[in-house]
C-alpha positions in Angstrom: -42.8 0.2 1.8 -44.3 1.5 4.7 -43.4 5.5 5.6 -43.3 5.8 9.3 -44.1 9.0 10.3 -42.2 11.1 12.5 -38.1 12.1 12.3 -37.8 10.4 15.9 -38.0 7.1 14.9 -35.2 6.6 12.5 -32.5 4.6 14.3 -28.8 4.6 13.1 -27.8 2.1 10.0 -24.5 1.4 11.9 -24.5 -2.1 11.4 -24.3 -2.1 7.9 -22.3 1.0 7.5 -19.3 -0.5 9.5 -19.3 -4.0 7.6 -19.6 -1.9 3.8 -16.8 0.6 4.5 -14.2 -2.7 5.7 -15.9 -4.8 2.7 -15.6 -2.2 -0.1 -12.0 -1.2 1.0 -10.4 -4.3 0.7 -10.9 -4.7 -3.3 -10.1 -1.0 -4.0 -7.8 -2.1 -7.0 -11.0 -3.2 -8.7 -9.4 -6.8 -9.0 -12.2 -9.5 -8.3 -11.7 -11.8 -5.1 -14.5 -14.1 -6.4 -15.3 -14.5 -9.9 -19.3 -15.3 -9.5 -20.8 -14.5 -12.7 -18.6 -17.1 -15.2 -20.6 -19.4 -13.7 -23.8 -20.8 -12.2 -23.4 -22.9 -8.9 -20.2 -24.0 -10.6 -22.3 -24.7 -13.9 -21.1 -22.7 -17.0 -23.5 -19.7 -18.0 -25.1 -21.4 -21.0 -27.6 -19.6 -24.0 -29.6 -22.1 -25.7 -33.0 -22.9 -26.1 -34.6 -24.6 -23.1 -37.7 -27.0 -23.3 -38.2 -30.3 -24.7 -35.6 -32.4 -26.7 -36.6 -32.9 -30.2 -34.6 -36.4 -29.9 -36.9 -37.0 -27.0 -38.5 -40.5 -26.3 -42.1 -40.9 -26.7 -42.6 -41.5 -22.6 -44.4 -45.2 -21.4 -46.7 -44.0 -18.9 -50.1 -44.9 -18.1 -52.6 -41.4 -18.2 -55.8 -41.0 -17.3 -57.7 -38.7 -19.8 -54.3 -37.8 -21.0 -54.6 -35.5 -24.6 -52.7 -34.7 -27.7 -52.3 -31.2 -26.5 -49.0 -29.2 -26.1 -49.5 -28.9 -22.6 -50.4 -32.7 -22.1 -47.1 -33.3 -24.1 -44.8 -31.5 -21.8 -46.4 -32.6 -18.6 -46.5 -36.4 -19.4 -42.5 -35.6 -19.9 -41.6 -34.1 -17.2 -43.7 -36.7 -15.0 -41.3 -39.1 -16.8 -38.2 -37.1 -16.2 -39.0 -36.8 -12.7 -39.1 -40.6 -12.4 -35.9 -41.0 -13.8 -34.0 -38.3 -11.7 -36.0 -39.6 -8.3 -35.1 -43.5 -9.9 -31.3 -42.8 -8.9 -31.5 -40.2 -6.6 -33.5 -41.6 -3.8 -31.7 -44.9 -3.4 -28.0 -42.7 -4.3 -29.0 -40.2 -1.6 -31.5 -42.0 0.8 -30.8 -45.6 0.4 -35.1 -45.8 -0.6 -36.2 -48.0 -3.1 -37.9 -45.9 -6.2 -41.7 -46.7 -6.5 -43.5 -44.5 -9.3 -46.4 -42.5 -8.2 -49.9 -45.1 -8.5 -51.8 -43.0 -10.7 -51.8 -40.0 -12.9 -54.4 -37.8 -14.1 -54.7 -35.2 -16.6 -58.1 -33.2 -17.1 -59.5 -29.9 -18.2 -61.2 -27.7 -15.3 -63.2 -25.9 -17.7 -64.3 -29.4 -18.9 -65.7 -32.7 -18.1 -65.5 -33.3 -14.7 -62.7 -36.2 -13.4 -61.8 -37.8 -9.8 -59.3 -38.7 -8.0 -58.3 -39.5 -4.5 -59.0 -36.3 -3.3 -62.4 -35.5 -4.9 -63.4 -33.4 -8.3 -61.4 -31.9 -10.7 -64.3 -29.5 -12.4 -63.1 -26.0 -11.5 -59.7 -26.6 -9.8 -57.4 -25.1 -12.1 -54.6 -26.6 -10.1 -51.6 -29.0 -10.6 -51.5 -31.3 -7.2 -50.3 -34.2 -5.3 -53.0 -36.4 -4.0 -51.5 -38.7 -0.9 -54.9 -40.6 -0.4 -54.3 -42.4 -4.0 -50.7 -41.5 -4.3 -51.4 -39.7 -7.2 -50.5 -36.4 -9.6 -53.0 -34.6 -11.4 -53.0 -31.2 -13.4 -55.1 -29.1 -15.4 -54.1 -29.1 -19.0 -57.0 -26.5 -20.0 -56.5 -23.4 -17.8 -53.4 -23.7 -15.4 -50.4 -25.4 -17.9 -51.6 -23.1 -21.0 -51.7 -20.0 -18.8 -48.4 -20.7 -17.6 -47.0 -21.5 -20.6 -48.2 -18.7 -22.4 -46.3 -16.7 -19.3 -42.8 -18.3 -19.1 -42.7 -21.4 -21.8 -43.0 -25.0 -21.2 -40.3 -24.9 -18.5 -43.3 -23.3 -16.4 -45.1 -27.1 -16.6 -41.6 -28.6 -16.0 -41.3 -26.5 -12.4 -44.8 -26.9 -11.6 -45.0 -30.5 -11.8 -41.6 -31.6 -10.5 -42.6 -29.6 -7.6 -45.6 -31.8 -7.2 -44.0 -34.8 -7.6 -41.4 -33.5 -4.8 -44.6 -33.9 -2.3 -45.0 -37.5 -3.6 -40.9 -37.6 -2.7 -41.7 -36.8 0.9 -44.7 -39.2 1.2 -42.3 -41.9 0.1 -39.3 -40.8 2.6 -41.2 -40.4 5.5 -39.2 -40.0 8.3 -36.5 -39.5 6.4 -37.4 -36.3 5.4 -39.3 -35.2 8.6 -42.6 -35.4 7.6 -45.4 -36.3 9.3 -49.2 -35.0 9.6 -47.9 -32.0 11.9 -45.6 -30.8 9.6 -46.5 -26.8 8.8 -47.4 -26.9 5.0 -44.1 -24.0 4.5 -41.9 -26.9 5.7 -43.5 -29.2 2.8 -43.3 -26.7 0.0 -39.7 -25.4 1.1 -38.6 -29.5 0.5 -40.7 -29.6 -2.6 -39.3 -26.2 -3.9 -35.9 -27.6 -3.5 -36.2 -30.5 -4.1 -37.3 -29.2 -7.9 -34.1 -27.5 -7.8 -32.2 -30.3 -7.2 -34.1 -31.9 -10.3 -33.2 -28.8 -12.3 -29.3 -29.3 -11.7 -29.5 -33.0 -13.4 -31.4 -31.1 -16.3 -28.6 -28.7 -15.9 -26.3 -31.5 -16.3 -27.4 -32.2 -19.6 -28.7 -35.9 -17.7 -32.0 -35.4 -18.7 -33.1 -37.5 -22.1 -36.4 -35.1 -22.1 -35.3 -31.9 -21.2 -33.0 -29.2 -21.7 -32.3 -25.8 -20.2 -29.5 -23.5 -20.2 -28.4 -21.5 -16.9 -29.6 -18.2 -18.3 -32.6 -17.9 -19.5 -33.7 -21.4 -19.2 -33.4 -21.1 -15.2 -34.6 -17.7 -15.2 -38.2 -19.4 -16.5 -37.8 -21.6 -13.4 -37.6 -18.9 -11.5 -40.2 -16.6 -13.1 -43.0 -19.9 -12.7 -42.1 -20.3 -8.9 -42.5 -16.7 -8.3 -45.4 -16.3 -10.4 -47.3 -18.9 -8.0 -46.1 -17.1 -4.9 -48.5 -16.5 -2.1 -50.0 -12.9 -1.8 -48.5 -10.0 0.1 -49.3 -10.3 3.6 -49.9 -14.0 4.6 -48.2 -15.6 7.3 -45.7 -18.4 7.2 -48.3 -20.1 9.4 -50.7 -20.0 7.8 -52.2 -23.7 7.3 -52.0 -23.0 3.0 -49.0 -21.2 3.1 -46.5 -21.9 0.3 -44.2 -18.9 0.6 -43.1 -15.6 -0.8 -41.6 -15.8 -4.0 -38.4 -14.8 -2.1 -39.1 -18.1 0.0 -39.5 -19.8 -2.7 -36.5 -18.6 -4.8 -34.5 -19.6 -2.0 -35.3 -23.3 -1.5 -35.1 -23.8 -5.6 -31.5 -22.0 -5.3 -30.8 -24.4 -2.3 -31.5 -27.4 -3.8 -29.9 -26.8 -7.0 -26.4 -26.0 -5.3 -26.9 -28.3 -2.5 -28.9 -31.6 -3.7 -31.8 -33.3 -2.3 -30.5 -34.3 1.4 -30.3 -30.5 2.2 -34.1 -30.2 0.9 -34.9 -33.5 3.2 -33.1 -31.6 6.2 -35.4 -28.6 6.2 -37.3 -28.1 9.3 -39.4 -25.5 10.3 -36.5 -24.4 13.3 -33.9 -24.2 11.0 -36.0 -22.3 7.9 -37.7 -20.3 10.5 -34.9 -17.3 10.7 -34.7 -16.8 7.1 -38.4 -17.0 6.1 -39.6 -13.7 4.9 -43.5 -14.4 4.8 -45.2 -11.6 7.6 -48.8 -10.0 7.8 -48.7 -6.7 7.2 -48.0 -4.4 9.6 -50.6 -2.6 11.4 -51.8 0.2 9.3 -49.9 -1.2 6.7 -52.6 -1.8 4.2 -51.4 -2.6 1.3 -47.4 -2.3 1.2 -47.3 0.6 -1.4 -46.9 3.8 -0.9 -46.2 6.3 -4.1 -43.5 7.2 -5.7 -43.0 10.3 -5.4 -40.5 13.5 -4.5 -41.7 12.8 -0.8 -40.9 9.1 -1.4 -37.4 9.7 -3.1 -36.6 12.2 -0.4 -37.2 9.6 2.4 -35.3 7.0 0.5 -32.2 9.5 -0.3 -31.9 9.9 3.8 -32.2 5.9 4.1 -29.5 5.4 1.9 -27.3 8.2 3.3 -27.4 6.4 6.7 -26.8 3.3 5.8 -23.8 3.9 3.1 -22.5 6.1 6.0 -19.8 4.0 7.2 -18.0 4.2 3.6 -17.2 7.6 4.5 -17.2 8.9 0.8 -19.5 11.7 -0.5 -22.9 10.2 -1.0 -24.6 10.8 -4.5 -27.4 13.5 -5.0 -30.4 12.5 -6.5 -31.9 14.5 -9.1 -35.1 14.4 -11.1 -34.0 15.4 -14.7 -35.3 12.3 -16.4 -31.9 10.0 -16.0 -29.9 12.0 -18.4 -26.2 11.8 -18.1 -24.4 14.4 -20.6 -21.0 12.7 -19.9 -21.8 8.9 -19.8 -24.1 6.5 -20.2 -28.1 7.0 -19.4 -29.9 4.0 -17.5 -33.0 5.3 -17.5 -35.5 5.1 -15.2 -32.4 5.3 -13.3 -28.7 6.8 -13.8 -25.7 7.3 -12.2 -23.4 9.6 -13.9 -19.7 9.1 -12.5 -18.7 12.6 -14.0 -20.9 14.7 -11.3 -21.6 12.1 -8.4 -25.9 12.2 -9.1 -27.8 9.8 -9.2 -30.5 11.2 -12.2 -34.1 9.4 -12.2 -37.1 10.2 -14.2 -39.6 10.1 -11.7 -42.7 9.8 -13.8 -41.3 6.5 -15.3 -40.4 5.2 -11.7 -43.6 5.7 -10.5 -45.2 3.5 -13.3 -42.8 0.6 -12.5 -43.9 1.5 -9.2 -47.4 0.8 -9.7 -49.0 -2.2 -6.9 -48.8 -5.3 -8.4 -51.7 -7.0 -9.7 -50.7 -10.6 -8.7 -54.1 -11.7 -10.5 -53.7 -9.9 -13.4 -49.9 -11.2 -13.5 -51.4 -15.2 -13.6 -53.4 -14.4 -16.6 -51.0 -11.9 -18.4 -53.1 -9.3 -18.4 -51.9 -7.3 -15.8 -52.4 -3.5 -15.4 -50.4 -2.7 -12.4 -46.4 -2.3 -11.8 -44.2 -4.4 -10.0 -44.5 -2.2 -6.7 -42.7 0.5 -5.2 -40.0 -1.2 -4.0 -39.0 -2.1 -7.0 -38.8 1.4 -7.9 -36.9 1.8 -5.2 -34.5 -0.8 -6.0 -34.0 0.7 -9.0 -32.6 3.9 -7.7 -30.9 2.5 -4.7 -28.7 0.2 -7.2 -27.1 3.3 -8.6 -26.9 4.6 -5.6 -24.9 2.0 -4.4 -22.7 2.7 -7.8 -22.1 5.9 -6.6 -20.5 4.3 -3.1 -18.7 2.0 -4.8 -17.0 4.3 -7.3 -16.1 6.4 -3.9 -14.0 3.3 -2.2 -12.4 2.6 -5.7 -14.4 -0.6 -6.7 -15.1 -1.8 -10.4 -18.3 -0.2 -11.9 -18.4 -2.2 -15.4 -18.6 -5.6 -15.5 -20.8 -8.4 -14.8 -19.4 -8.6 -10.9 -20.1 -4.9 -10.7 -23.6 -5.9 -11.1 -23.7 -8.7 -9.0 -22.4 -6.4 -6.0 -24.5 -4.0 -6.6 -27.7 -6.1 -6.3 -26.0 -7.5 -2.9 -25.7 -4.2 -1.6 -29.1 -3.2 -2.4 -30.0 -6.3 -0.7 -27.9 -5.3 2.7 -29.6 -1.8 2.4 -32.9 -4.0 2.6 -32.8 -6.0 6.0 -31.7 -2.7 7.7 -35.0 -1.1 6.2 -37.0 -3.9 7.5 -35.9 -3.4 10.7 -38.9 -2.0 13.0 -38.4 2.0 13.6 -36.7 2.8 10.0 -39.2 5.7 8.9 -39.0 4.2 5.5 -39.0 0.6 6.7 -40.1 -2.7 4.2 -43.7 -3.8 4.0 -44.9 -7.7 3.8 -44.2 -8.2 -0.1 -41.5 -5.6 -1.1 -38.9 -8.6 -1.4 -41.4 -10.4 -4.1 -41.4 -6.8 -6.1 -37.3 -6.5 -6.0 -37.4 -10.4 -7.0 -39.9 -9.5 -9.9 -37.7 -6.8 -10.7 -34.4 -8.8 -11.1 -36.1 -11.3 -13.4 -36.6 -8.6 -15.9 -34.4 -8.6 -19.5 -33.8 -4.6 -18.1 -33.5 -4.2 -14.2 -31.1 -2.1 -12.9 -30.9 -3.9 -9.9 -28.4 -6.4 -11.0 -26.4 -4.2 -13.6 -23.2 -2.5 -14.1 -23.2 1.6 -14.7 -23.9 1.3 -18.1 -27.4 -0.8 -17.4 -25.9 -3.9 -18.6 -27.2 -6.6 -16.3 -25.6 -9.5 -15.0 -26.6 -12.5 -17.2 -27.9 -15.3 -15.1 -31.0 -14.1 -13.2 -30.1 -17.1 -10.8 -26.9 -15.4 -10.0 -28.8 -12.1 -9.7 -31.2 -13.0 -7.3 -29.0 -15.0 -5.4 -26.7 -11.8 -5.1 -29.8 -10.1 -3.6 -30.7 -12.5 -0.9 -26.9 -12.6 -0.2 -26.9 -9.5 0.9 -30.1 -9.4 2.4 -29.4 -12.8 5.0 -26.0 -12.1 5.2 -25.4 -8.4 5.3 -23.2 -6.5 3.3 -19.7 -8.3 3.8 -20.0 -10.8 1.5 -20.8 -8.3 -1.6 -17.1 -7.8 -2.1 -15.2 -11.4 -0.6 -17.8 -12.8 -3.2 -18.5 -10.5 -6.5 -15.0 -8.5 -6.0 
């Protein structure tokens, strides 16, 4: 976050304030007016092992340099699966005859060289779509292992579907709206949601390959599209630009609700408004700033003016590392309902709020945190428990959470207005994302810590709130 000095600058959060006092009041009685968390995009929450079928066919495709390795396995799969989804999917959808990619390619960057349509493959630790030979090609040796070692063999499943979504557009054309002037975001939103689309039929239990469950099987989706985000401070035009991880989130989430012709109907007029990809501002370095009493003291004021509309005594924060005498500690963060506090262990916050190390994150060796606004996040979600508890709302259950992280998320466009003092930096949605992936964020969890179970459902609740302000935090998560 960028700290903006100078107590002029701070404008009034009365935007926000006025929609969260009206939202927050209707569902007083605790009852829910939208059960969200049962299920995932109408799918039920499933727990299961996700990955390859063991009763899965041995797949018929023709591969170039193709191994017996793990990675090699999983890929040639998925390029299968792919094929079968797009076989009925882009006649069902697009009335376009199915043609299978001409040529695929498997190879080891750290090993002999290989060639395809678009050049050499020695060094390119990459998974890509080649138009010039209508091709795919990916790097068993480094990329696939790396990722798998990261997330599991769903990582190669999202990589590669994604790819093959570029080989989708080539083959719909108009259809889709692409052409040799189409920005590259336009082309990886479709093929981001377009993999999501794929993901529902796997969802579905339609795939003969594959199968994932809708909690922790899509929360590795979601964890190998954010971990091949673009780095803080690039701009959505940029000529290589593939998105935020927030971007890219999105267009999965949209394609798994909506299906493939919303993915073939994106256009950069109508992603434009809700892309979140920005340089830095200037003076803006790096996007972090530290987490300290300084920090915590601007982000208590933040939060004061933009809960102010609830008209309900606003929590205290204290530094007395997250104890709660009378209920139950969440640490780094706590809010105890007996006393109104908001209790954080600084120390602790300020080591999740280490910079990212987006290099050291590829490789899973990373020293750094996930950033400070993740940190803050942390603190603001109990926070927002403490508001919530003040209009009468529900604090423990799984819609609790779910609000919670949508409030948080209507806290965050207001700070990324320009003028805030503490206002969002280029990359701060990407650390609150990384954050709600993890087994233990707060971001997305009731007062007792327990988070909501889908990460899907929590980072959707986020970027609900975010887009849409804070209104729909109670119509939909009660």
């Amino acid at each position: 976050m960028t700290n903006i000095e100078g107590a002029g600058v701070r404008r009034s959060l009365v935007a926000l304030s006025g929609v969260l006092a009206l939202g927050l009041a209707g569902c007083s009685d605790g009852k829910s007016a939208s059960v969200s968390e049962g299920d995932v995009a109408g799918l039920p929450i499933t727990h299961f092992g996700s990955g390859l079928k063991p009763t899965a066919p041995e797949p018929d495709l023709d591969v170039t340099n193709v191994s017996g390795d793990e990675a090699d396995r999983v890929a040639v799969a998925t390029i299968a699966d792919v094929e079968d989804y797009w076989s009925d999917a882009l006649p069902g959808n697009f009335d376009v005859k199915f043609e299978p990619v001409k040529s695929l390619l498997s190879y080891d960057s750290d090993g002999e060289n290989q060639e395809n349509g678009c050049g050499d493959t020695k060094g390119n630790a990459n998974a890509f779509y080649c138009s010039i030979d209508d091709s795919v090609a990916w790097d068993r040796g480094v990329l696939l292992p790396t990722m798998m070692d990261q997330f599991g063999p769903l990582s190669v499943v999202t990589v590669l579907a994604h790819e093959f979504g570029h080989a989708v557009q080539y083959r719909l054309g108009d259809k889709a709206g692409i052409s040799r002037n189409t920005p590259t975001i336009v082309k990886e939103q479709q093929a981001d949601c377009f993999t999501g689309a794929y993901y529902r039929w796997v969802a579905e239990g339609k795939s003969k390959y594959f199968a994932v469950s809708t909690s922790d099987g899509l929360n590795s989706a979601l964890s190998s599209l954010f971990l091949v985000r673009d780095s803080a401070g690039t701009s959505a035009t940029d000529r290589s630009a593939h998105g935020t991880g927030f971007d890219r989130t999105y267009a999965f989430q949209i394609g798994f609700e909506q299906g493939p012709t919303e993915c073939a109907g994106m256009t950069l007029d109508n992603i434009r408004p809700r892309l979140t990809e920005r340089p830095f501002d200037s003076g803006d370095r790096d996007g972090d700033i530290e987490v300290d009493q300084e920090a915590i003291g601007l982000l208590k004021d933040s939060l004061d003016q933009a809960f102010a509309g609830a008209k309900v005594q606003a929590p205290e924060i204290v530094d007395d590392g997250a104890s709660c005498p009378n209920g139950s500690a969440t640490p780094p963060a706590t809010y105890c309902t007996s006393d109104n506090t908001v209790r954080i262990d600084l120390a602790a916050l300020a080591e999740l709020g280490q910079p990212v190390d987006q290099e050291g994150e590829f490789t899973g060796s990373s020293s750094g945190g996930h950033g400070d606004f993740a940190a803050f996040s942390e603190v603001a979600s109990r926070y927002a428990m403490g508001i919530q508890k003040g209009v009468g709302a529900s604090l423990d259950n799984a819609n609790a959470g779910l609000r919670t992280a949508c409030l948080v998320g209507a806290w965050a466009a207001v700070a990324a207005q320009e003028g805030q003092q503490m206002r969002l930096s280029a990359g701060d949605l990407d650390e609150a994302i990384s954050d709600l992936l993890r087994p233990d964020s707060l971001v997305a969890a009731d007062v007792d810590g327990k988070p909501a179970a889908s990460g899907f459902n929590r980072v959707e609740a986020m970027r609900t709130g975010y887009l849409q302000g804070s209104g729909p935090c109670s119509t939909q998560y009660g």
